[in-house]
N, CA, C and O atoms as CSV, one atom per row, in Angstrom:
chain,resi,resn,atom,element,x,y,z
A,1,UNK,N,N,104.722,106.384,52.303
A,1,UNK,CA,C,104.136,106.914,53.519
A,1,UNK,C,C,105.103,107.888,54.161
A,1,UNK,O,O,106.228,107.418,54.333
A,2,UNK,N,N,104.938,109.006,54.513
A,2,UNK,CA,C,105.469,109.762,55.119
A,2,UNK,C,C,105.817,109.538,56.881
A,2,UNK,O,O,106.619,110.344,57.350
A,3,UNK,N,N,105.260,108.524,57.793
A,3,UNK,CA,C,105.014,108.721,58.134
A,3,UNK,C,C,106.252,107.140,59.125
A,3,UNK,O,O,106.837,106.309,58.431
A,4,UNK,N,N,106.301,107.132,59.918
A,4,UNK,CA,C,106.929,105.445,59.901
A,4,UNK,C,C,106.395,104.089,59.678
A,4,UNK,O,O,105.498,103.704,60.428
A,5,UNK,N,N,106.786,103.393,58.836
A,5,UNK,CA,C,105.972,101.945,58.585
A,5,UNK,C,C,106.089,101.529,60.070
A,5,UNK,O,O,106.926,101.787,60.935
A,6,UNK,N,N,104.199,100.306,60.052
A,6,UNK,CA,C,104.054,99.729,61.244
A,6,UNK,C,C,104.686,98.614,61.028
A,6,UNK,O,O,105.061,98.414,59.872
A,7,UNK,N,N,104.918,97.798,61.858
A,7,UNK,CA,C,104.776,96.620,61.826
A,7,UNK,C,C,103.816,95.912,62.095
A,7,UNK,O,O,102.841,96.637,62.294
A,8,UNK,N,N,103.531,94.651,62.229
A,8,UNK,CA,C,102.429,93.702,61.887
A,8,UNK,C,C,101.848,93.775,63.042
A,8,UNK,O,O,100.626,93.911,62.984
A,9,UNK,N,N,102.642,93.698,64.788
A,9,UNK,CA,C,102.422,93.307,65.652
A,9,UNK,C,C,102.343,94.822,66.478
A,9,UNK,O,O,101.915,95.057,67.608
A,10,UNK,N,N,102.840,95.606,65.607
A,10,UNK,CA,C,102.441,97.422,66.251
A,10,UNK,C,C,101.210,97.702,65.941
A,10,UNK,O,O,100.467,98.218,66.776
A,11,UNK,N,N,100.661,97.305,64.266
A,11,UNK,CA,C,99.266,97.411,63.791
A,11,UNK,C,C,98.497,97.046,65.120
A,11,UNK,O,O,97.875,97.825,65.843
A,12,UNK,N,N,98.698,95.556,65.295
A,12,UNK,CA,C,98.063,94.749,66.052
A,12,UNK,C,C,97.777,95.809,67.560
A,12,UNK,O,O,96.567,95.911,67.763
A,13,UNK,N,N,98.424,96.388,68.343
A,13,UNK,CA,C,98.597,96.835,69.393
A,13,UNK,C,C,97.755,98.232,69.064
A,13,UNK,O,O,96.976,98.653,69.918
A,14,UNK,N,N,97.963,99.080,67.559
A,14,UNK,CA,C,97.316,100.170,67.874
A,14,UNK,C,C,95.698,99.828,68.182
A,14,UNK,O,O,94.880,100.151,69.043
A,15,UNK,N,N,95.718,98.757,66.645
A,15,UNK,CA,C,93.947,99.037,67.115
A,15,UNK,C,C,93.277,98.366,67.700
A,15,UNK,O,O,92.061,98.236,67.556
A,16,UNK,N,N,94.391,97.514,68.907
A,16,UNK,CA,C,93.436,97.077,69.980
A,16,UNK,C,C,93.124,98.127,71.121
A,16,UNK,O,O,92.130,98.126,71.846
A,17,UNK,N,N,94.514,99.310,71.133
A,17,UNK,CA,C,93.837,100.333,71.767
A,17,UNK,C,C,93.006,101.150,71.026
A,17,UNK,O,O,92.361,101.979,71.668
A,18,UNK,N,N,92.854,101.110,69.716
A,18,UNK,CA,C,91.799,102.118,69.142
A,18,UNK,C,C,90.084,101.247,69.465
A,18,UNK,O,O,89.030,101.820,69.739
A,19,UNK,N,N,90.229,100.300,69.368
A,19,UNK,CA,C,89.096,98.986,70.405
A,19,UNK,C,C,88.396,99.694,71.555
A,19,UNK,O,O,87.353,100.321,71.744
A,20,UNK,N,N,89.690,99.212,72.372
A,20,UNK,CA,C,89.483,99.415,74.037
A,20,UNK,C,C,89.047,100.933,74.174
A,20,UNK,O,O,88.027,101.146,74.830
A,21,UNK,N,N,89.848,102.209,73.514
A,21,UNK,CA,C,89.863,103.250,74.052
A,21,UNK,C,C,91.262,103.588,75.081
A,21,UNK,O,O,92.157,102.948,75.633
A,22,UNK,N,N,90.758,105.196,74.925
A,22,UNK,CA,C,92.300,105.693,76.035
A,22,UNK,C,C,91.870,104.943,77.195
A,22,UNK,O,O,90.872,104.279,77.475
A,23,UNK,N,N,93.368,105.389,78.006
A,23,UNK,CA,C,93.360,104.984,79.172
A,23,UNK,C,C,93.096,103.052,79.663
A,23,UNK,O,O,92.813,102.502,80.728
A,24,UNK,N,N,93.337,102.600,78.420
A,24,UNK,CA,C,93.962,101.188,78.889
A,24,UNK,C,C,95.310,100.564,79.186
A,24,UNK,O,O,96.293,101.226,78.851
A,25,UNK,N,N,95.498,99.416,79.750
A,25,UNK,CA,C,97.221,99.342,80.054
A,25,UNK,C,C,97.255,97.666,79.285
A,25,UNK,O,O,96.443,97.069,78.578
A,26,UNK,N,N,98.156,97.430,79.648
A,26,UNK,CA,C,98.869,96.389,78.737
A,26,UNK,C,C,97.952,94.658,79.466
A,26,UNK,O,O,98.225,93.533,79.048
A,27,UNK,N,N,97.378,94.829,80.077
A,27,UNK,CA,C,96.534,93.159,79.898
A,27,UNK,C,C,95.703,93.338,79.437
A,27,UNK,O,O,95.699,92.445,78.591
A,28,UNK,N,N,94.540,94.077,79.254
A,28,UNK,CA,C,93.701,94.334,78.298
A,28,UNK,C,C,93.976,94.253,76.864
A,28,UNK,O,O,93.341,93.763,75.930
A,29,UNK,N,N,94.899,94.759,76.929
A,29,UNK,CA,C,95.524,94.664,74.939
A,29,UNK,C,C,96.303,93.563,74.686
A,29,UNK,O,O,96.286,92.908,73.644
A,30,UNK,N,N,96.981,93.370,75.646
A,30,UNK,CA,C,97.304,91.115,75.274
A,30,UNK,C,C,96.054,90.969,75.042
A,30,UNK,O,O,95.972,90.727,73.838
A,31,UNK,N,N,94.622,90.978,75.684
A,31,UNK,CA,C,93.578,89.826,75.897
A,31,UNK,C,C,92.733,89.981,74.740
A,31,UNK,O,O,91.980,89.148,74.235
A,32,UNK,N,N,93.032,91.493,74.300
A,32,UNK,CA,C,92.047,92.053,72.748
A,32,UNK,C,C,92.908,91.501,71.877
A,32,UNK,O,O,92.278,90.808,71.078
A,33,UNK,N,N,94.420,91.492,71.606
A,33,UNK,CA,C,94.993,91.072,70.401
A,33,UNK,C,C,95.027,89.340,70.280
A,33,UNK,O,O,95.260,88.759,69.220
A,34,UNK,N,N,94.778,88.730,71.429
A,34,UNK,CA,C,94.820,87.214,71.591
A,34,UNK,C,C,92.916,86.941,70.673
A,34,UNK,O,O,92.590,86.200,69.745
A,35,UNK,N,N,92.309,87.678,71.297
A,35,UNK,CA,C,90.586,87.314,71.388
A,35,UNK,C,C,90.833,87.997,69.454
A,35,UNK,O,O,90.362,87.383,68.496
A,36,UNK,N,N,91.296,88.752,69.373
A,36,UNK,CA,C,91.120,89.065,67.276
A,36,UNK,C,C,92.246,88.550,66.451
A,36,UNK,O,O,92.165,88.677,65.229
A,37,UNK,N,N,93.225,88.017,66.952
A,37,UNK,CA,C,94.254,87.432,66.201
A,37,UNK,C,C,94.197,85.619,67.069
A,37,UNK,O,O,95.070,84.813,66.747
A,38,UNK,N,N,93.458,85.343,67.778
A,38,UNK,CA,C,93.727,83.783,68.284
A,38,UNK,C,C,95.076,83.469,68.268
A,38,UNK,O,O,95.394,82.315,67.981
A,39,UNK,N,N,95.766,84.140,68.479
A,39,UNK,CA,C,96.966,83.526,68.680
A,39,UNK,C,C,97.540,84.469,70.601
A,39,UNK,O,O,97.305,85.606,71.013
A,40,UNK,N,N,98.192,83.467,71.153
A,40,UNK,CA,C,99.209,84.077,72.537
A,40,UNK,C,C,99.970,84.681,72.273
A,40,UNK,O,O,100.938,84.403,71.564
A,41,UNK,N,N,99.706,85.670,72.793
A,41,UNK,CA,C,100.793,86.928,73.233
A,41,UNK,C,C,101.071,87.349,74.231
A,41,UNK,O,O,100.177,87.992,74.781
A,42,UNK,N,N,102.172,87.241,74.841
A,42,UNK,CA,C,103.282,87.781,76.003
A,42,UNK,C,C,103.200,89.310,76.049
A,42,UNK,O,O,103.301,90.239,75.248
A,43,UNK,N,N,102.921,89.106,77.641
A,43,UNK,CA,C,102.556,90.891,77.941
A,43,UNK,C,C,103.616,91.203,78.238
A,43,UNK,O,O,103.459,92.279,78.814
A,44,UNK,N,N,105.016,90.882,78.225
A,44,UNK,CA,C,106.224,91.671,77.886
A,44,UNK,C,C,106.409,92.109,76.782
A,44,UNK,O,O,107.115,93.118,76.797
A,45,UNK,N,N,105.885,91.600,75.220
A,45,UNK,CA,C,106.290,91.840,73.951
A,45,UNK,C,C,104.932,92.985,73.558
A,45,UNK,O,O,104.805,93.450,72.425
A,46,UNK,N,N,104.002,93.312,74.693
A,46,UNK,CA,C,103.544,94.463,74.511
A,46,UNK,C,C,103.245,95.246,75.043
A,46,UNK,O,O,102.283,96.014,75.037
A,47,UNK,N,N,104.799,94.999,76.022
A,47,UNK,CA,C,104.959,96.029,77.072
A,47,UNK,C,C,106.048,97.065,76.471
A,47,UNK,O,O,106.031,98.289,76.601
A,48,UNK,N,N,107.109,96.189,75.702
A,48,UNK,CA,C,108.018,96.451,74.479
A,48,UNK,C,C,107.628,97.308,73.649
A,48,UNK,O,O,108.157,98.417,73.575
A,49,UNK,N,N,106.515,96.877,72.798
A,49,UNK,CA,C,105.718,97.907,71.921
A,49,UNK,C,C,105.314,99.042,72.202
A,49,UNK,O,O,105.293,99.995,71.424
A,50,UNK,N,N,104.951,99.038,73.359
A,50,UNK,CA,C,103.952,100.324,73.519
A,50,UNK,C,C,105.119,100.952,73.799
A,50,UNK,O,O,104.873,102.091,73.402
A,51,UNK,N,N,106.730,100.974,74.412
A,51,UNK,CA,C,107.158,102.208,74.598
A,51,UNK,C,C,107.957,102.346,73.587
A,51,UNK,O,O,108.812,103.219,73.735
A,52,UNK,N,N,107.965,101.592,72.296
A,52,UNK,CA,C,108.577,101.718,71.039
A,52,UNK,C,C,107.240,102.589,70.263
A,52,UNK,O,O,107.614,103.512,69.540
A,53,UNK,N,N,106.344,102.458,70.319
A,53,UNK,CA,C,105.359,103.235,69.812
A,53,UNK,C,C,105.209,104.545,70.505
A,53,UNK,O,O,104.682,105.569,70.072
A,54,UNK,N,N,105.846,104.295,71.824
A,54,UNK,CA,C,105.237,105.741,72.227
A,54,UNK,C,C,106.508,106.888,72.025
A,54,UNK,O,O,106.411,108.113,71.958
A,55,UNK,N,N,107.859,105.936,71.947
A,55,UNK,CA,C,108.925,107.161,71.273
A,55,UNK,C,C,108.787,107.547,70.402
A,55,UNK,O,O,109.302,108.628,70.118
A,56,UNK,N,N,107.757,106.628,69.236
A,56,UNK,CA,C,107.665,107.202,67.978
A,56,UNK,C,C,106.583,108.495,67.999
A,56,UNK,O,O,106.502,109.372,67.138
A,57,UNK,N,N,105.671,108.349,69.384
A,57,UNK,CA,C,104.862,109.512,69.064
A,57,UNK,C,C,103.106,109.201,68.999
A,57,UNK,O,O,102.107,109.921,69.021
A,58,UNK,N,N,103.359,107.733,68.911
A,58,UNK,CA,C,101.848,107.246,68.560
A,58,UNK,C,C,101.214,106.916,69.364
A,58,UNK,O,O,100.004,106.887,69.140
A,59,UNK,N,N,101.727,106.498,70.714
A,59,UNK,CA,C,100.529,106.207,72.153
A,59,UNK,C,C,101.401,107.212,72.794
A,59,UNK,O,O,102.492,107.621,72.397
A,60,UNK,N,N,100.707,107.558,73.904
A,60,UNK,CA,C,100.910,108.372,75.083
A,60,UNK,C,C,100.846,107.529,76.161
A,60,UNK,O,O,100.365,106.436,75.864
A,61,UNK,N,N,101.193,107.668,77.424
A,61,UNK,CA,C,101.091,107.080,78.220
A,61,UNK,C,C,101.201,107.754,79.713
A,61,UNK,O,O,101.911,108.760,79.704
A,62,UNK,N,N,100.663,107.422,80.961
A,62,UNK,CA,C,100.837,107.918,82.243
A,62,UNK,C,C,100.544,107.242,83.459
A,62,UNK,O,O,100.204,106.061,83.393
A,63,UNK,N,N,100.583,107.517,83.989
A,63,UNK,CA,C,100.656,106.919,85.284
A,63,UNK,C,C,99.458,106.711,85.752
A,63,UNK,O,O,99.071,107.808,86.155
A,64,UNK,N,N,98.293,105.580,86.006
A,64,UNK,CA,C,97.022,105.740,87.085
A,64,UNK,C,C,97.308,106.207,88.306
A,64,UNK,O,O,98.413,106.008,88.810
A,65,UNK,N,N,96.436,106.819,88.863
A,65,UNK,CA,C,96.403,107.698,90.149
A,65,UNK,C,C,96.015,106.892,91.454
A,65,UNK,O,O,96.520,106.921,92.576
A,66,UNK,N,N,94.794,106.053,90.870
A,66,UNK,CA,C,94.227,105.513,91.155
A,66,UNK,C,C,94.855,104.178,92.286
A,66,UNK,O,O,95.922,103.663,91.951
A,67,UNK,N,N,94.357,103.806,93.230
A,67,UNK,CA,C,95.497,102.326,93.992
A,67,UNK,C,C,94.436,101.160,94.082
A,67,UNK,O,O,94.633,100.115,93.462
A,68,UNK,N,N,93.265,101.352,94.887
A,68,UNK,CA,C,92.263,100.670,94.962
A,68,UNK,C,C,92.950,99.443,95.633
A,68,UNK,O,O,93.762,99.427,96.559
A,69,UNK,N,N,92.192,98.014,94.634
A,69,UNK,CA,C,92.783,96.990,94.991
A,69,UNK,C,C,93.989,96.546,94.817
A,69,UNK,O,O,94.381,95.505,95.343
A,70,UNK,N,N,94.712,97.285,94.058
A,70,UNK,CA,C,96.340,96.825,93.844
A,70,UNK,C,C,96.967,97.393,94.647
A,70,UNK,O,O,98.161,97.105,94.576
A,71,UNK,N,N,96.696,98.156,95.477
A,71,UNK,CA,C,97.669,98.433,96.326
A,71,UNK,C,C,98.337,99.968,96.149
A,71,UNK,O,O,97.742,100.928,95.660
A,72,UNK,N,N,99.621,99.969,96.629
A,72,UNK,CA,C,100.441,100.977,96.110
A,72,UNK,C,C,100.952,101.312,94.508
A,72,UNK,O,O,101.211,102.385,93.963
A,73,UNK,N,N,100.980,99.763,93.956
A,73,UNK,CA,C,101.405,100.046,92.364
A,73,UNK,C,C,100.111,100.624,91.670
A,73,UNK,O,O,98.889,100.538,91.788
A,74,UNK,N,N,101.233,101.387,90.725
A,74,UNK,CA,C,100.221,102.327,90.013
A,74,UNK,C,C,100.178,101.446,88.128
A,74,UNK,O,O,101.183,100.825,87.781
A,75,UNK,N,N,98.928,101.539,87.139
A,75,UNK,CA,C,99.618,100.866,86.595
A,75,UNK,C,C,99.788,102.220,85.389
A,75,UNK,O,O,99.504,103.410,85.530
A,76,UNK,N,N,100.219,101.668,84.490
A,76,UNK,CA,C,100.723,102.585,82.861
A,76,UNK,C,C,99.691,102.327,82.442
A,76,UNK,O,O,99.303,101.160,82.412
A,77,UNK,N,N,98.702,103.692,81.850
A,77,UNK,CA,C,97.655,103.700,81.245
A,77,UNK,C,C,97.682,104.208,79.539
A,77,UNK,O,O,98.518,105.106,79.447
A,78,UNK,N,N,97.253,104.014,78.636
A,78,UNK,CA,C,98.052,104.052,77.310
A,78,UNK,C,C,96.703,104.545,76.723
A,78,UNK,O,O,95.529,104.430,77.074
A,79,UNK,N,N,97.415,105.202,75.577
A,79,UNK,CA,C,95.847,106.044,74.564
A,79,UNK,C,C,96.481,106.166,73.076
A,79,UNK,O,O,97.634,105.845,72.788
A,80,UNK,N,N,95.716,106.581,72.374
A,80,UNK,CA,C,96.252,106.119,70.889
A,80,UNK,C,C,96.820,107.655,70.594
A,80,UNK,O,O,96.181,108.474,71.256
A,81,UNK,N,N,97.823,108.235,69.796
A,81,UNK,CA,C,97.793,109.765,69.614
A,81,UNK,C,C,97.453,110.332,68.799
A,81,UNK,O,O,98.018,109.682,67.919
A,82,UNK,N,N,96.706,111.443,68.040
A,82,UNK,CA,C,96.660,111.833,66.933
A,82,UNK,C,C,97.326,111.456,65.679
A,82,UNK,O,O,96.633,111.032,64.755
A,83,UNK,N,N,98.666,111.571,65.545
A,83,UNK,CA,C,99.418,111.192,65.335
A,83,UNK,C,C,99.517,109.623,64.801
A,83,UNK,O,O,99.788,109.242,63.663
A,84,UNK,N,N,99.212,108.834,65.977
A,84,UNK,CA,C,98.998,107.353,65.836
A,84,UNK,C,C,98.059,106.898,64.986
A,84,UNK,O,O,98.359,105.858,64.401
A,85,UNK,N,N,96.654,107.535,64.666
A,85,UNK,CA,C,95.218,107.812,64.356
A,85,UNK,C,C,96.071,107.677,62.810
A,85,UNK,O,O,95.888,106.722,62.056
A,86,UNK,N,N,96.962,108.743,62.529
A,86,UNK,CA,C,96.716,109.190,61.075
A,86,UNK,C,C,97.823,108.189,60.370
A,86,UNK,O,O,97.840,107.984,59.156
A,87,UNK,N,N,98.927,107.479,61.493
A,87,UNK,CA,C,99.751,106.878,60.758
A,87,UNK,C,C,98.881,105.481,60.536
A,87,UNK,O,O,99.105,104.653,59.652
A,88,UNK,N,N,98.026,105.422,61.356
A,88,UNK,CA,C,97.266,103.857,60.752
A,88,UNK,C,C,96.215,103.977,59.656
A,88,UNK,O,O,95.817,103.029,58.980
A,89,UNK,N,N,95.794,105.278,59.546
A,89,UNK,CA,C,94.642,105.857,58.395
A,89,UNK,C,C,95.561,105.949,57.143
A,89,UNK,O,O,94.949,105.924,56.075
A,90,UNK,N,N,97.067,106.061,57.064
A,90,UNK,CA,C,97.914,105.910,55.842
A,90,UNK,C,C,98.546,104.808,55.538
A,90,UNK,O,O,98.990,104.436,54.452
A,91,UNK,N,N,98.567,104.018,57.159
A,91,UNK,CA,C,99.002,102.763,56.482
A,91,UNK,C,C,97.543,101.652,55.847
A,91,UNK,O,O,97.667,100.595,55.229
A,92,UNK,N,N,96.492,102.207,56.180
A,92,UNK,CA,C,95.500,101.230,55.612
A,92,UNK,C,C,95.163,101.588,53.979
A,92,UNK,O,O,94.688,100.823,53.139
A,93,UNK,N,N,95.573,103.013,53.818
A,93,UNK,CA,C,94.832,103.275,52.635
A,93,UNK,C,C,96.160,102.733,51.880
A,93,UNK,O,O,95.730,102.333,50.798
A,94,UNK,N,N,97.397,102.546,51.910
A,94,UNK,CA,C,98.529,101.722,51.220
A,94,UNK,C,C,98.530,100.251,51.298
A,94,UNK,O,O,99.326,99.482,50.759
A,95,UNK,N,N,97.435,99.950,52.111
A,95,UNK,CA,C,97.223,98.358,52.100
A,95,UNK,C,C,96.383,97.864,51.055
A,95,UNK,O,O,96.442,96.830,50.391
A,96,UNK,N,N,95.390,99.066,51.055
A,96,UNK,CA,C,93.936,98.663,50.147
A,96,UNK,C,C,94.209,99.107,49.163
A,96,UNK,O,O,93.403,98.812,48.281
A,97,UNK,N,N,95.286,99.930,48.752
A,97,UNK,CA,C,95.734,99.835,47.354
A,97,UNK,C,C,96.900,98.860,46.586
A,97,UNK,O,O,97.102,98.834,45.372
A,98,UNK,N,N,97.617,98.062,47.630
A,98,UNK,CA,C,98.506,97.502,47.408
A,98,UNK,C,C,97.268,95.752,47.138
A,98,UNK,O,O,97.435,94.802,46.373
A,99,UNK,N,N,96.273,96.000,48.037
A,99,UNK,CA,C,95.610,94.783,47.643
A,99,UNK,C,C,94.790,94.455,46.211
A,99,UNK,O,O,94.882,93.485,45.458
A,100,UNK,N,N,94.023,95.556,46.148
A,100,UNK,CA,C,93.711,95.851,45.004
A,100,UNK,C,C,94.350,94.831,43.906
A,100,UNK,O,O,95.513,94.429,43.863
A,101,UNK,N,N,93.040,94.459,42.842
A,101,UNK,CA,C,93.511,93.894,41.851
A,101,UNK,C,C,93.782,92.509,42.207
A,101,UNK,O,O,93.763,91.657,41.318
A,102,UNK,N,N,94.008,92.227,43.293
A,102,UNK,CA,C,94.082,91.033,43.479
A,102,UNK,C,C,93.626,89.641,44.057
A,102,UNK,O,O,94.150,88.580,44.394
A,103,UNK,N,N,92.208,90.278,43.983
A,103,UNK,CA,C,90.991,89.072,44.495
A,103,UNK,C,C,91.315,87.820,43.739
A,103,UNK,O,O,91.919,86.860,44.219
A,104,UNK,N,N,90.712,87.942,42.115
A,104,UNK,CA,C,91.713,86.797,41.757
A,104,UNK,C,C,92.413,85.998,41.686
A,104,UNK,O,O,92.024,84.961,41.148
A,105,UNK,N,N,93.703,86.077,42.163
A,105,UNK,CA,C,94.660,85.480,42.761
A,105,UNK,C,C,94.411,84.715,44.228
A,105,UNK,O,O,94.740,83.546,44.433
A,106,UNK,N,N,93.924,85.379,44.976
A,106,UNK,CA,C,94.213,84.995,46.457
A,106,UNK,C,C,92.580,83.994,46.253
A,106,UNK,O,O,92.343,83.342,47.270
A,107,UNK,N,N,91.834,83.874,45.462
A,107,UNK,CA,C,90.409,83.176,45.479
A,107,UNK,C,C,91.398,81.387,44.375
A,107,UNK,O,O,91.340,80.158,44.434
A,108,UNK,N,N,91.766,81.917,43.968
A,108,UNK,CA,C,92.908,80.812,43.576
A,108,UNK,C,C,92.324,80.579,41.818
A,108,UNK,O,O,92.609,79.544,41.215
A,109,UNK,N,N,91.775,81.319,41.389
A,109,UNK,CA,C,91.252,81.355,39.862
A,109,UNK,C,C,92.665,81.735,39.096
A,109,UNK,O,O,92.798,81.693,37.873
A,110,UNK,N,N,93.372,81.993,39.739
A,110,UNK,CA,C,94.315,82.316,38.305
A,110,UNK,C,C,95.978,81.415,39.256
A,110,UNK,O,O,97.058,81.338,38.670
């Protein structure tokens, strides 16, 4: 891959924003990666991610404008990047070839 390998739990984070859509922030994507992986996740460890993903180039991120009911805090609104799009479109097509061949095995026949 040309491109940087994900990790398991970056996968996890892109395409719960590729899910949600731009302009989500980080409790929404704990509550999508908990609700498709059943397992708890700490919205610090993907508060972590997203700005390790976003140095790499793959989410964007900005500021809501918006105050409403929260008040004065604004929160971090996050979107997937082009970029992000194509490194998960190369890491899937290296998955489905790396899986390949091996139904067999994982069905427990051999």
């Amino acid at each position: 891959m040309g491109r940087d390998v994900l990790g398991g739990f970056e996968h996890q984070i892109l395409l719960s924003i590729m899910r949600l859509g731009d302009d989500t922030y980080t409790v929404p994507i704990v509550l999508e990666v908990e609700e498709q992986t059943g397992k708890e996740v700490a919205p610090a460890a993907v508060y972590i991610a997203l700005r390790r993903l976003e140095k790499k180039g793959l989410v964007r991120s900005r500021l809501d404008d918006a105050q409403g009911e929260r008040g004065p805090r604004k929160r971090r609104l996050v979107g997937i990047t082009d970029e992000g799009i194509g490194t998960l479109r190369e890491s899937r097509q290296a998955l489905v070839t790396l899986w390949q061949g091996l139904e067999e095995r994982l069905d427990g026949s051999k």
